[in-house]
Structures are given as C-alpha cells and as structure tokens.
C-alpha positions in Angstrom: 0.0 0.0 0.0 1.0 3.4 -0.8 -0.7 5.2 2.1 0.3 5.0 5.9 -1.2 5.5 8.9 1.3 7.2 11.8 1.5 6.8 15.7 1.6 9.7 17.6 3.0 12.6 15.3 2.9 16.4 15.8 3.3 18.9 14.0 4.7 21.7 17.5 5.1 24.7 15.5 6.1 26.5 12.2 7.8 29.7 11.1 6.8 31.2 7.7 8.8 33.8 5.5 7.3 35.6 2.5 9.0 37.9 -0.6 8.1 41.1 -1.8 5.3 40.5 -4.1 3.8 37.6 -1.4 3.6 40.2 1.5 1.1 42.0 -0.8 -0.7 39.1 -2.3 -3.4 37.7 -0.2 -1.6 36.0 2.8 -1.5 38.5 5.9 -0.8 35.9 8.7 2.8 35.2 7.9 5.7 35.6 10.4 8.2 37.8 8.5 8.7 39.5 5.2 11.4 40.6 3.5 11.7 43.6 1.3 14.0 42.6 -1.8 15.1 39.7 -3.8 18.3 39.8 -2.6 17.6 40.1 1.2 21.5 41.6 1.5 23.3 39.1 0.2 25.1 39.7 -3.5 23.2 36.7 -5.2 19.9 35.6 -5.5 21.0 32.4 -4.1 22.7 33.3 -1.0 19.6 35.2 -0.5 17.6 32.2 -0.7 20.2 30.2 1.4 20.0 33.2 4.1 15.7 32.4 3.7 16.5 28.7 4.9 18.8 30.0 7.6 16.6 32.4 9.0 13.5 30.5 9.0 14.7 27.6 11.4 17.2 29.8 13.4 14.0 31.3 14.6 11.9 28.2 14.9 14.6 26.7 17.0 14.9 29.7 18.7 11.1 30.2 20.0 10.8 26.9 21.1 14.3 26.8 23.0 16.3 24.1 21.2 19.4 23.4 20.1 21.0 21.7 17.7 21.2 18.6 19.5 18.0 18.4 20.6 17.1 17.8 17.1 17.3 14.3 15.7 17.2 15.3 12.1 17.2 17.8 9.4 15.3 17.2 6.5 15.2 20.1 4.0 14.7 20.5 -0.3 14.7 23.7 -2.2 14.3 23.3 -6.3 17.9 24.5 -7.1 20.5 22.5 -8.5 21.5 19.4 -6.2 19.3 20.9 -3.2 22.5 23.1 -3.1 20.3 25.9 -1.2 18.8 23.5 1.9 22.6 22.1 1.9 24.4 24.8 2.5 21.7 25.5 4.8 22.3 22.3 6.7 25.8 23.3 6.6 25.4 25.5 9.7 23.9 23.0 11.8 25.3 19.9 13.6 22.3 18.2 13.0 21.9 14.9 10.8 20.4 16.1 7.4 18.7 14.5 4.4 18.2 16.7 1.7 15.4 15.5 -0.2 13.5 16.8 -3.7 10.2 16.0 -5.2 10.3 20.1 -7.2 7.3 21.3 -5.5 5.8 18.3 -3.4 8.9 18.9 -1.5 7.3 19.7 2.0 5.1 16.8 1.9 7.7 14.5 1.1 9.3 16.3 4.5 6.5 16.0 6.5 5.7 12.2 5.4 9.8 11.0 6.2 9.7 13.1 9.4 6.3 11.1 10.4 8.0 8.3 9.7 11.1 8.7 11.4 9.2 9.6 14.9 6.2 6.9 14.2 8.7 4.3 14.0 10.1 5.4 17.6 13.5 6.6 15.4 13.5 10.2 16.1 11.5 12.4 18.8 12.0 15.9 17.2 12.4 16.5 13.0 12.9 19.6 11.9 11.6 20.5 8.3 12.7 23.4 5.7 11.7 24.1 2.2 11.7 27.4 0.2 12.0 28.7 -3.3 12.3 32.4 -5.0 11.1 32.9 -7.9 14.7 34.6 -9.6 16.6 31.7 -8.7 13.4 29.5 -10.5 12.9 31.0 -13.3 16.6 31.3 -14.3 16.9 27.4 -13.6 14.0 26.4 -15.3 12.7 28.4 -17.6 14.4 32.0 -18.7 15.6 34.6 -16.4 13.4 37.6 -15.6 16.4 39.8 -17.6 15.9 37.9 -20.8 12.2 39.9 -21.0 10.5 36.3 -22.5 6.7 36.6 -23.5 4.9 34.1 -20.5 2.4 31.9 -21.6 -0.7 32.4 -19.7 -0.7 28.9 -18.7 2.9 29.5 -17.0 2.7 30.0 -13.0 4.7 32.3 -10.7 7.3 30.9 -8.4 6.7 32.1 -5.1 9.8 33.5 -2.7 9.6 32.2 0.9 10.4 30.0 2.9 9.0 27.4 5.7 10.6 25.7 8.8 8.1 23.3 10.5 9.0 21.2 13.8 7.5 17.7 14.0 7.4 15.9 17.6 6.3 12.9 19.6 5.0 15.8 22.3 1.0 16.1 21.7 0.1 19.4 19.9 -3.0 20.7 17.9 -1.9 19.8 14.7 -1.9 15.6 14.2 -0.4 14.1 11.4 -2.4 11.5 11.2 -1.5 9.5 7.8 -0.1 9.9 4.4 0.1 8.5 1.1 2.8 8.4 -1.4 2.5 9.0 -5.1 3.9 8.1 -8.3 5.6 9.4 -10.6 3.0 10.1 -13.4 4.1 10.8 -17.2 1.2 11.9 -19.4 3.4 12.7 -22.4 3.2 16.5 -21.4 6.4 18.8 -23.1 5.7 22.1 -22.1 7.4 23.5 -19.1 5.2 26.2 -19.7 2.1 24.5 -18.3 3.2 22.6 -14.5 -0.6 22.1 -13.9 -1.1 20.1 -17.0 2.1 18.2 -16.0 1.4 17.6 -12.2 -2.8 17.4 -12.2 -3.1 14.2 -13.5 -0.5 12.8 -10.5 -2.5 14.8 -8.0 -5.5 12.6 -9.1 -3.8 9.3 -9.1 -2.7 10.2 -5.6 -5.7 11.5 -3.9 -7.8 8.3 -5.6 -5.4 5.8 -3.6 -5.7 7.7 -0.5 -9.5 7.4 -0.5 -9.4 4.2 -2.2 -6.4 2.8 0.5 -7.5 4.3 3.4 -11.5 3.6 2.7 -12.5 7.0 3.0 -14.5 9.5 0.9 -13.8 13.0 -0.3 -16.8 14.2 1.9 -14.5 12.8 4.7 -12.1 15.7 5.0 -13.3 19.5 5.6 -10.8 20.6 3.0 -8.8 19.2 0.3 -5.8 21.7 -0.8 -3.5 20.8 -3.4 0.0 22.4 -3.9 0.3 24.5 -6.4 -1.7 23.2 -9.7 -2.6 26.8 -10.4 -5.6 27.8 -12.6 -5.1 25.7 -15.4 -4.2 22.6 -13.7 -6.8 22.8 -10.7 -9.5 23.0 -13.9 -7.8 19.4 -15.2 -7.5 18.0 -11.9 -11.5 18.7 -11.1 -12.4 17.7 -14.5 -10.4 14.3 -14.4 -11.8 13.4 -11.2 -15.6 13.9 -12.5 -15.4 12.4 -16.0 -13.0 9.8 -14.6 -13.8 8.7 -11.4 -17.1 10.4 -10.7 -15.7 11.9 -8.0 -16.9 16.2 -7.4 -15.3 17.5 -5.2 -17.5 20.7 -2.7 -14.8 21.4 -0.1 -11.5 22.0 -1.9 -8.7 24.8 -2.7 -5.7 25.1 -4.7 -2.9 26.8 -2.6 -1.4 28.1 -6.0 -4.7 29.7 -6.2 -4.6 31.7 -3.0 -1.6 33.8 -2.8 -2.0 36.6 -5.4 -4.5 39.2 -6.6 -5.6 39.0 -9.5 -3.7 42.5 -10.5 -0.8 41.5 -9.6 -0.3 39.8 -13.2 1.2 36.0 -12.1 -0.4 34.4 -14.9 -2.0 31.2 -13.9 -1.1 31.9 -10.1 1.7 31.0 -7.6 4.1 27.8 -7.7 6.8 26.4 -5.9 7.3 24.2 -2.8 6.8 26.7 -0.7 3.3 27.3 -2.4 1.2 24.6 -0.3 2.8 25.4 3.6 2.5 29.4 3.3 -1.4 29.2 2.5 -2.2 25.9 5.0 -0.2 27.7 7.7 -0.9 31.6 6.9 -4.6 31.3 5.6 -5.9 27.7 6.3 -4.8 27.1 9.7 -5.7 30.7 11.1 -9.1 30.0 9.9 -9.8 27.6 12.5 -12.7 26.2 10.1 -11.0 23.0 9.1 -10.4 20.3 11.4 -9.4 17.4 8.9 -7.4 18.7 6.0 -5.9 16.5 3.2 -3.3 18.4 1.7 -1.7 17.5 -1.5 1.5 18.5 -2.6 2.3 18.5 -6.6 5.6 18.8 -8.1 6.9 18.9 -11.7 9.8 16.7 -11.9 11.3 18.8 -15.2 15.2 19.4 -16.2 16.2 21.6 -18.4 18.6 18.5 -20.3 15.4 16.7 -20.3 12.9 19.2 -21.5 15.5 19.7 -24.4 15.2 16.2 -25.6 11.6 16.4 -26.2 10.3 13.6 -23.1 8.0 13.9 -21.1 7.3 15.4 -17.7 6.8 13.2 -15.2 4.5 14.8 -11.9 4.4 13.6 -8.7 2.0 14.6 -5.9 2.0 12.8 -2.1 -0.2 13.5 0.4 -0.7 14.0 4.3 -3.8 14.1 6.1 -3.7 16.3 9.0 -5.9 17.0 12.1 -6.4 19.9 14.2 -6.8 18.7 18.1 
C-alpha cells in the first residue's frame, strides 16, 4: 500500500517567510517579510540560502532548542542538487537529508519526518523548504532579464520559505496519515504548463488515498493541493468527475490563494513553498478545518530533459492532518 497511517506525530510549531510581491498578495498571517530579492546578500541564491537559515534559526529559537535536541534535518529547495537546503544544513550539527520532489517537496518532508518519529527513530524532525522565484525562473525556464513573453498557462514561483517542527509531544496539529505517489508521465512537453504536468499525478494520488484508506472526499473538511494553479486545478476537477465520478464541494488550490488578481502571475503561484504558506498563513488561522488533506504537486522537469523532447513526469504525495 502506498498510504500509511502514523503513531503519535505532531506537528509543535512552524515559522513562515514571504517575498516582496507575497507580502502584498493575499496572505497577511505570515511571520516575517522581507523587502527585496536579494535580502542583503550579493546573489539571488545566497539570498535564498540566508531564507533557509533564517526560518529555522527562529523556529529553533522560539521553542528553546538546540542543535542537539534535534534528531534530524530534512530540507529541499528546487535549485540544482538541493544546493540551497545544503548549505543551509551546513550551519547545523544536525543529521540532514536533503530531499526533492520540485514542488511536493514539504510533503515529502513532513511524510519521512512522520516516519522517522512513528517508527520510535526520532522524537523531534525539523523540516525546511523554500523557493524564489529569480533563482526559478533562471533554472527552469528563462531569467526575468531575458524579458521572455509568459504563456498564460505559466505559474509564478513564489519567494519564501517554511521551517516546521515535528514531535512525539501532543500538539493541535496531528499528522495522522499519508500517502505516497507516483511518478506520473502523461506525455506532457511544455514546461510552460506545470498544472497540465502535475494534475493528473494529484488525481492518481488523492484516488489511492480514498481508495487505500477507505475514506470519501466528503470525509475531510478541506482538500488543498500544492500549487496546480488555474489551469491545472481546472484538469484536476475535471479528471476526477469524468474519470472517477468523484466532485469535489470542499477544496482549494494553494497556487490559487496567494495573489490578486492585479498583480499579473499568470495562472497563479508555484513552488514548494506554495502549499505550507497558504495551510499555515490562511488555512490554519481559519480555524474552520479540522481534517485537511493536503496534496503537494511537483513537476519533476530538467532543463537537459525538457530539451530532448520527453515527457514530464509529476508527482503529488499526500498527508492528512488533524487539528486537536
């Protein structure tokens, strides 16, 4: 089975940091914002590195710990050889796995760190995952200099970045299973359209969750995927009708729920970071949900790859979560 049920996991507490364009997009509950891409540093990537940094020095730092009162690090970003959460783990004397699933990266985190402290392993995990959107775009598709026309099926890749602290020690926030997808390759080319890429994994996975864990999508209050955006949350609804006769009432798209719509990000926000800033700035502050599935989606592109004309595989894994 791909899905898992977990033993006494808690998620204790998260720190959340948000870019320029982010802090005046529709989140308003985040913990701190910076001003600038390059957030003092000379490069784009030392800035990002500097995100990492900054979001678990302060998570460690409100709760009290040190580094070894931390079992493990687990931490993924979407540049080059996870080079940002390494040199991030760098600083640390902490045991680190650097892990990458592009944008389902925090669900991957969250479903290893349950693991680890189900399986009596580990008592505290911390988690960190960020992107920014210069060091994306340059990677992936064109740099912001170049001046490229967007297709308006292209999403915007958030900046920020997420630490998260899972424990043993009962909190309000359960994680209570997951499931773990597979890699899904529908033929699609065009690293211009992630939502076409990714939707069709985000079915397959929420299908074996219900299907694997004998639920229905009535079961949870709210179903939030990563980062599909507007063109693929329109795929992933219409798949699960026509294919599985499946309609879903109580269900966002976090890619959805970052920007305004005048603030021109094409087919709305993406990134790892995407799913954890809207379930912990706008979901969880809510207090209206009390079991959440959420999905994280990732397209698992190359730039060597995307050249030789395959396909883009997508991946999406899931965690079900429970406010206490």
């Amino acid at each position: 089975m791909a899905s898992k049920k977990f033993n006494n996991v808690y998620l204790k507490d998260y720190f959340s940091l948000v870019g320029p364009l982010e802090k005046d997009g529709l989140l308003n509950n985040y913990d701190l914002a910076i001003d600038d891409y390059y957030y003092g540093e000379k490069t784009f990537e030392q800035a990002e590195i500097k995100m990492q940094q900054v979001v678990v020095d302060n998570i460690l730092n409100y709760n009290k710990l040190t580094d070894s009162k931390i079992d493990l690090l687990i931490g993924g970003d979407l540049i080059n050889q996870i080079s940002i959460s390494s040199y991030n783990a760098a600083r640390f004397r902490i045991p680190y796995l650097g892990i990458y699933s592009a944008c389902a990266s925090f669900c991957e985190e969250l479903i290893l760190g349950a693991t680890f402290i189900s399986g009596k392993l580990a008592k505290r995990v911390v988690g960190v995952t960020s992107s920014h959107n210069l060091n994306a775009e340059r990677q992936f598709r064109y740099p912001v200099e170049y001046g490229a026309v967007k297709k308006h099926t292209t999403t915007f890749t958030a900046t920020g970045a997420v630490a998260t602290i899972l424990t043993n020690e009962q909190s309000n926030i359960k994680i209570e299973s997951a499931t773990i997808g597979e890699s899904v390759d529908m033929g699609v080319k065009d690293v211009n359209n992630m939502g076409a890429v990714m939707a069709p994994a985000a079915v397959k996975t929420l299908v074996t969750h219900l299907t694997e864990m004998k639920r229905n999508a009535n079961y949870y209050d709210l179903i939030l995927t990563g980062d599909l955006g507007l063109v693929g949350r329109e795929i992933f609804l219409e798949m699960l009708d026509k294919v599985h006769d499946i309609k879903l009432k109580k269900y966002m798209d976090a890619g959805c729920e970052i920007y305004t719509n005048s603030q021109d990000t094409y087919a709305g926000a993406s990134g790892p970071i995407a799913l954890p800033l809207v379930l912990f700035d706008k979901i969880l502050n809510s207090r209206k949900y009390k079991k959440i599935l959420i999905i994280a989606t990732g397209s698992l592109q190359s730039v060597t790859m995307a050249n030789q004309k395959l396909g883009i595989p997508g991946i999406a894994h899931a965690v079900s979560l429970e406010v206490l």
